[in-house]
C-alpha positions, 0 to 999 in steps of 0.5 A: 375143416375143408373148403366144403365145410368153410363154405357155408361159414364163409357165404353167410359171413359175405352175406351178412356183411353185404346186409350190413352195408345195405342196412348202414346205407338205409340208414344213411339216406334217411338221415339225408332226408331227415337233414335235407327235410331240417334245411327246408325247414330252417329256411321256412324259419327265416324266410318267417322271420323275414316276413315278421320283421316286414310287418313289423316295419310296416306297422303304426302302433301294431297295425298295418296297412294291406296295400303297403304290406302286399307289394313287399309279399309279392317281392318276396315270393317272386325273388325266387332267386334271392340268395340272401333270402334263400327263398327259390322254393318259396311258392306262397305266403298265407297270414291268418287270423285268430280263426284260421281264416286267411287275411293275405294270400300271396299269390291270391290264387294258391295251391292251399285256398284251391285245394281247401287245405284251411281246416283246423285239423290241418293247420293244428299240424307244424307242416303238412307235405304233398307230392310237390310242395311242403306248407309251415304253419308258423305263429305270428303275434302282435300285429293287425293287417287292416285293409286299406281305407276307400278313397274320395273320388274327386281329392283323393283323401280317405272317406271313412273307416267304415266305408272299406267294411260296408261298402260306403255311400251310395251316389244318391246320398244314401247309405245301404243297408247296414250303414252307420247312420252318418249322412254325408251331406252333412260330413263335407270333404276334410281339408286337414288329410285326416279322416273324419269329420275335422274339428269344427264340423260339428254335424251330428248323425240323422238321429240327433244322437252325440257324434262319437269321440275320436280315439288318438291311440288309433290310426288317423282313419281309424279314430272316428269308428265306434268302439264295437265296429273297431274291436271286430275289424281287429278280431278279423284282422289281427295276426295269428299264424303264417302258412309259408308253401315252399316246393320240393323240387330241389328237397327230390332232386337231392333224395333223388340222387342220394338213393340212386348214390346208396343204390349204386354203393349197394350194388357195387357192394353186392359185386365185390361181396360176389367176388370175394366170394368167388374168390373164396371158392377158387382159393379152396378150390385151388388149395384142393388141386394143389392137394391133388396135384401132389397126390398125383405128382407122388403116384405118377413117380410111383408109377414111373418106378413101376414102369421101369421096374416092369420094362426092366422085367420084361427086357430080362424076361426075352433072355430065357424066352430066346434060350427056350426058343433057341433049345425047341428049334435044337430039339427040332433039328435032331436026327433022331427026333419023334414027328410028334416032338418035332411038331411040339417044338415048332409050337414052343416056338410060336409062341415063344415069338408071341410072347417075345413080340409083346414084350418088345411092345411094351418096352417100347410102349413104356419107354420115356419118349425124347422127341429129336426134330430133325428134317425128314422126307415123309413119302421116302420114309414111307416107301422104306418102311413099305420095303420093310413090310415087302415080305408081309404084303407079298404074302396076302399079295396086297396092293400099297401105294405111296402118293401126295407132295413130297414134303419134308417134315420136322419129326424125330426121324426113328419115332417117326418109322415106328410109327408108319411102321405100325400104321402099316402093319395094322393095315396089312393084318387088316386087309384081305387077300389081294386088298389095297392100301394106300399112303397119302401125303399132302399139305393141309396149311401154310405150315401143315401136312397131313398123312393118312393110311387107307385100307380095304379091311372091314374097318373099325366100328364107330363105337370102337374109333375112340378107345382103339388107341387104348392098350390092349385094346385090339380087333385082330386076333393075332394083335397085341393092343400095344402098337397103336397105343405106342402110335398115339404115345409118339403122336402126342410127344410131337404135338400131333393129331391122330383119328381114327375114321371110316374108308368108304365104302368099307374100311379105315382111315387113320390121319395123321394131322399138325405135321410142321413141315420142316422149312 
């Protein structure tokens, strides 16, 4: 199976893994809220525990009184800061009665009266949760949470139990509408602290009927109220839920950072499933240019095989070609020989010589190149191969000048002629009759020359500039394609630049560039 066909198999096993840990951390933060929702919870419990445990230290007899019980409800709620209680997110506390109704709001004006949160399919829920608070419906029995009792104006002492329900007598003696019929002209102030008339008071009420009996089994001030006024201030006042409203300010910071945190492990999750993957494909990529190089590195030794065994072919080929050679110009030379042989052998000759300098080409153009830096004179090694050319640009009666810096340089000194060499001759067969070549040196870095060969010729077309160091390639007809080819080969073994560019307004350039000058 090869990496295009693992492919597939491995990006859907990277991906299903980086589904899983998207999927296990889902989960996870919702059981952080799950439990940070159970702690709030179990908070509400004791924070009820504590306020069941407050009423019942507060009762006589399983009622308690309203302003004795209020002061502790507000410490509660207002420790905000309580560790003991633990009760920072408690907002309000709420006691009902039997009908929902609420007995005591701490604080009077909260969230759950303003908004009308009382109802009963409301309160048939445990919780009910909102955007900034949460409420707990928890049951509480046994208890009655009574009003306080109204007090005498001039000692102080409670007037009545019916006085705090239906608002007590009026200044002129009279009671309002409603009242219980006893007058309190004749119900004088008590002076045992007991609420009620005492014991040796023996008034009656306005219409001559029995005064009630006192029931010992209630509160003091409690022990004159008739039987019916008693069982429905208890009906209205007897405990039998808890609404405790607690933020969730903290319960958000903490689901707040637990997602950013599972974000943060997904996406890091996501990066290294990216990169595994990526991996992956380099790892089946690399495996398949390691394949690749072998292949390459078995047919370049092919190759190289084959370039010995046509160089050698080509180097005992040039034995019978001088033989031919030497046997037409002997044929040639005869006394006795015809005009018309003579003129044949003259031919056998050229292009035997054709022939011969083709294969001198591509034994050098097929040879190892072993570069050996020595230190060499660029515009003297110029001018010796100028003097080489002599015959050749006297003949088209060219113009060749050497100019620039003379700079040295480090380069194989017999690479090197060759390929000013052939940089000269390709401009000499390019030139015309009485054209011009020029051969300039000049320093292009701290470090750096560079070299260009000018002509006058017709120059070399744009399209042709790249593949003109190609073998074979050629745009003069008695060219072999092979010597600027050779030029590049040299060019690159000394990690050098060449390009071929355009003379305006008509010829070529080819430049020479990265030569080290030799220090």
């Amino acid at each position: 199976m090869n990496s295009a066909e693992r492919s597939p198999w491995a990006t859907t096993l990277l991906l299903g893994v980086w589904l899983l840990v998207v999927g296990w951390q889902v989960e996870e933060h919702k059981s952080v809220v799950e439990t940070a929702k159970a702690d709030l919870g179990s908070r509400s419990s004791e924070i009820a525990n504590t306020v069941s445990a407050v009423i019942r230290a507060q009762s006589f007899r399983g009622i308690a009184v309203q302003d004795r019980l209020e002061p502790v409800l507000k410490l509660l709620v207002s420790s905000r800061t309580n560790a003991l209680l633990k009760s920072s997110e408690l907002l309000s506390v709420t006691l009902l009665n039997a009908s929902s109704d609420p007995v005591i709001s701490i604080p009077n004006t909260n969230y759950l009266a303003n908004t009308n949160y009382f109802s009963r399919d409301w309160l048939a829920s445990s919780e009910y949760w909102s955007s900034n608070y949460v409420a707990f419906v928890l049951p509480v029995e046994g208890a009655t949470i009574l009003p306080s009792p109204a007090r005498d104006s001039t000692n102080g002492n409670p007037r009545g139990p019916w006085d705090f329900q239906r608002g007590g007598p009026r200044p002129d003696g009279g009671f309002p509408p409603g009242g219980n019929g006893f007058s309190p002209t004749n119900f004088p102030p008590p002076t045992n602290g007991e609420m009620g008339p005492p014991p040796n008071q023996g008034f009656r009420p306005p219409d001559g009927g029995e005064r009630p009996p006192r029931d010992f089994s209630r509160p003091g001030w409690l022990r004159w109220m008739p039987e019916a006024d008693f069982k429905t201030l208890i009906a209205t006042h007897e405990l039998h839920g808890l609404v405790l409203q607690m933020s969730t300010d903290k319960f958000r910071a903490t689901c707040t950072h637990d997602l950013w945190l599972r974000f943060v492990i997904g996406f890091f999750a996501g990066i290294s499933v990216l990169g595994a993957g990526m991996a992956w494909r380099n790892i089946g990529k690399t495996a398949e240019l390691q394949i690749r190089l072998v292949r390459a590195s078995e047919l370049n030794s092919h190759l190289k095989e084959l370039n010995l065994a046509a160089a050698g072919l080509a180097h005992e080929t040039r034995n019978p070609l001088n033989i031919i050679r030497g046997q037409a110009l002997m044929i040639s030379r005869l006394p006795e020989t015809a005009a018309d042989v003579r003129e044949k052998s003259k031919t056998i000759v050229d292009e035997t010589d054709k022939v011969t300098a083709q294969l001198t080409e591509f034994i050098n153009y097929s040879r190892p190149r072993e570069v050996r830096r020595t230190r060499v004179p660029l515009a003297a090694a110029a001018n010796e191969i100028v003097r080489t050319l002599g015959h050749d640009i006297g003949e088209k009666k060219l113009r060749v000048e050497v100019t620039g810096d003379p700079l040295a340089i480090e380069a194989d000194e017999q690479l090197l002629r060759q390929v000013l060499f052939n940089l000269l001759l390709n401009a000499i067969q390019a030139a015309g009759e009485n054209g011009s070549i020029q051969v300039a040196v000049r320093r292009a870095g701290a470090t750096d020359a560079a070299l260009e060969v000018r002509d006058d010729g017709p120059g070399v077309p744009p399209e042709h500039r790249a593949e003109i160091f190609k073998p074979y390639f050629t745009t003069h007809q008695k060219g072999t394609g092979l010597g600027l080819a050779v030029v590049q080969q040299i060019v690159l073994a000394h990690g050098w630049e060449i390009n071929c560019l355009g003379n305006e307004p008509h010829g070529a350039v080819f430049r020479l560039t990265h030569l080290k000058i030799a220090a």
